[in-house]
Backbone as CSV, one residue per row, in Angstrom:
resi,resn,N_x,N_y,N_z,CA_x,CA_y,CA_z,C_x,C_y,C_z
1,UNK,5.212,38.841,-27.838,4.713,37.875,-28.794,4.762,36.485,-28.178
2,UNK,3.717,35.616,-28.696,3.462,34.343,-27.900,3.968,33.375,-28.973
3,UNK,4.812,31.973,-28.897,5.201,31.088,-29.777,3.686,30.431,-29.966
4,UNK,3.491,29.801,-31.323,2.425,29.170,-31.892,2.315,28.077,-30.974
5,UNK,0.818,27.416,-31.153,0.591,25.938,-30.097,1.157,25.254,-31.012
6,UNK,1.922,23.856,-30.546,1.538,22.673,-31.300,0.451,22.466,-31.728
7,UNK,0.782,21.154,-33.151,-0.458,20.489,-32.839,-0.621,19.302,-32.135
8,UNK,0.354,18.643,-31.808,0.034,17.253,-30.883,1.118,17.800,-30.280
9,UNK,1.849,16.287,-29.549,2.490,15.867,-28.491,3.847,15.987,-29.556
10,UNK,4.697,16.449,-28.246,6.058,16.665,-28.938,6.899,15.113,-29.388
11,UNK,7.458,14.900,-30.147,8.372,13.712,-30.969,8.753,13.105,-29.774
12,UNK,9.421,11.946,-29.173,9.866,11.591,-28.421,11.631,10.941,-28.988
13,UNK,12.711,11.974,-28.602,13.988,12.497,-28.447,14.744,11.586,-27.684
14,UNK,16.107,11.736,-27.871,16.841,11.339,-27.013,16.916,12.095,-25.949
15,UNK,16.765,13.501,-25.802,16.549,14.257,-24.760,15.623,13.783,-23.507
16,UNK,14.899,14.934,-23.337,14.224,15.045,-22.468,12.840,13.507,-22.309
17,UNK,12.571,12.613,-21.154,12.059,11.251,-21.419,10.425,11.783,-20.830
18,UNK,9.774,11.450,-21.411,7.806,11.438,-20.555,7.951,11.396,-19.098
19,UNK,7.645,11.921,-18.162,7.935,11.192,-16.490,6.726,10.157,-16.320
20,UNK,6.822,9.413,-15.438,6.292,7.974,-14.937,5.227,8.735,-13.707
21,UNK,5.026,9.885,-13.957,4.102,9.662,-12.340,2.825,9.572,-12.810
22,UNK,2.438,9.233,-11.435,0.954,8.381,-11.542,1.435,7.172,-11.755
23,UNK,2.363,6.839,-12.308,2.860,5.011,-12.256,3.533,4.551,-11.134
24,UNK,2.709,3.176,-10.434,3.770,3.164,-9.380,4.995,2.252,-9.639
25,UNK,6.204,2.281,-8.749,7.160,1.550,-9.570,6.604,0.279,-9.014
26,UNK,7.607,-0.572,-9.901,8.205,-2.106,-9.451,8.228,-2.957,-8.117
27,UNK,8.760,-1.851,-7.518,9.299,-2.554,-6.258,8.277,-2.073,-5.124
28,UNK,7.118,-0.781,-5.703,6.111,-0.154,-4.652,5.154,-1.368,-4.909
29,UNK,4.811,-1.716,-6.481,3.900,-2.827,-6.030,4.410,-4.200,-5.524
30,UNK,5.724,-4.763,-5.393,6.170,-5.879,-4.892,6.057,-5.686,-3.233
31,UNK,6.283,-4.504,-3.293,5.885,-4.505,-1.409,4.100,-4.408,-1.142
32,UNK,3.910,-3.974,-2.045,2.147,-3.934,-1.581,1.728,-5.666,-1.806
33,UNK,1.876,-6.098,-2.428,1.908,-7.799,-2.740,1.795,-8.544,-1.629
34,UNK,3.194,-8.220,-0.999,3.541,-8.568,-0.025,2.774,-8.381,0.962
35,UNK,2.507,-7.207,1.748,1.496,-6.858,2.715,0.442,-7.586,2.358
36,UNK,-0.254,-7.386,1.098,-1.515,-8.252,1.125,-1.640,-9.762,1.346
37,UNK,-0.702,-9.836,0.567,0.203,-12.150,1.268,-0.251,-11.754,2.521
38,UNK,0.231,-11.178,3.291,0.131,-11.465,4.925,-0.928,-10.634,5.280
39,UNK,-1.496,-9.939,4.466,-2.893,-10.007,5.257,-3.840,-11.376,5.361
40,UNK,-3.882,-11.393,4.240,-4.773,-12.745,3.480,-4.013,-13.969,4.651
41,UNK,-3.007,-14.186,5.004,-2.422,-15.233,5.775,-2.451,-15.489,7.116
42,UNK,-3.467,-14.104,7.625,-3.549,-13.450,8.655,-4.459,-14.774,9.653
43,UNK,-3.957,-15.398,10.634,-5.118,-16.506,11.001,-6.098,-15.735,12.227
44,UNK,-6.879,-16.299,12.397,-8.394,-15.687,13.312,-7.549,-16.205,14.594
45,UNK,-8.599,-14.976,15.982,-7.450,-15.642,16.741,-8.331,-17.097,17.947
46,UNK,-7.458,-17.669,18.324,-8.099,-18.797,18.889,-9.576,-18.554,19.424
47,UNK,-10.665,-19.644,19.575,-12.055,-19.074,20.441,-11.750,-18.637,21.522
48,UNK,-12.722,-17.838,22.383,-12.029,-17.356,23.954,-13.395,-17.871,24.839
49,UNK,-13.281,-18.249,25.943,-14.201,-18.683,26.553,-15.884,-17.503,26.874
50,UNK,-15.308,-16.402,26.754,-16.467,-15.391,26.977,-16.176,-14.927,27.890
51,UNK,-14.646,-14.920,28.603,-14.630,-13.672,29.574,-13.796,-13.014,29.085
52,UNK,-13.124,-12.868,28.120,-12.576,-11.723,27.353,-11.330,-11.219,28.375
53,UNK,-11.098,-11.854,29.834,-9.980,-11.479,30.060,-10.627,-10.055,31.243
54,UNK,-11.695,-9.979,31.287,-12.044,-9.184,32.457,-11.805,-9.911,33.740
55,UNK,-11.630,-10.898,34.275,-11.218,-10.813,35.273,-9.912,-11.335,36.042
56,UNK,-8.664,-10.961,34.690,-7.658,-11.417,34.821,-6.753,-10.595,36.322
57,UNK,-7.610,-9.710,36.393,-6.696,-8.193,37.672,-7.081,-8.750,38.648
58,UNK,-8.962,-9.161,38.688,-9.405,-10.075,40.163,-8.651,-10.795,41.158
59,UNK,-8.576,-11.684,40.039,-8.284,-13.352,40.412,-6.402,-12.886,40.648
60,UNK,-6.088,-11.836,40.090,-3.973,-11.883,40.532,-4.182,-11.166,41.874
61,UNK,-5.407,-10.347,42.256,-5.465,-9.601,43.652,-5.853,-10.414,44.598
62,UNK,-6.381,-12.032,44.283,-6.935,-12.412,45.475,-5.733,-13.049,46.271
C-alpha cells in the first residue's frame, strides 16, 4: 500500500529546515565581487613599439 500525496508543501517545523541549494552563499558572492573589482581594475598594458619582443634572443647573441 502507497501513503496518500499531499496536497501542497509540507508546514515548515522546527525539524527538518528547506536546503539553500541553488543559493549561493554570502561569502561565494563576496569573493566573486572581488575578482570582478580586479578585473574591472585590470590596467591595459603599456604601448609596445611593434616589435613585440621578437628580437630580444638576436640582439643578447650578438
Amino acid at each position: 500500500m502507497s501513503a496518500p500525496t499531499p496536497d501542497g508543501p509540507a508546514p515548515q517545523g522546527p525539524g527538518l529546515q528547506p536546503s539553500d541549494f541553488g543559493r549561493p552563499s554570502p561569502a561565494l558572492i563576496a569573493r566573486a565581487a572581488r575578482g570582478y573589482t580586479r578585473f574591472l581594475a585590470d590596467q591595459a598594458p603599456a604601448p609596445s613599439t611593434g616589435d613585440h619582443g621578437q628580437n630580444d634572443d638576436a640582439a643578447g647573441a650578438r
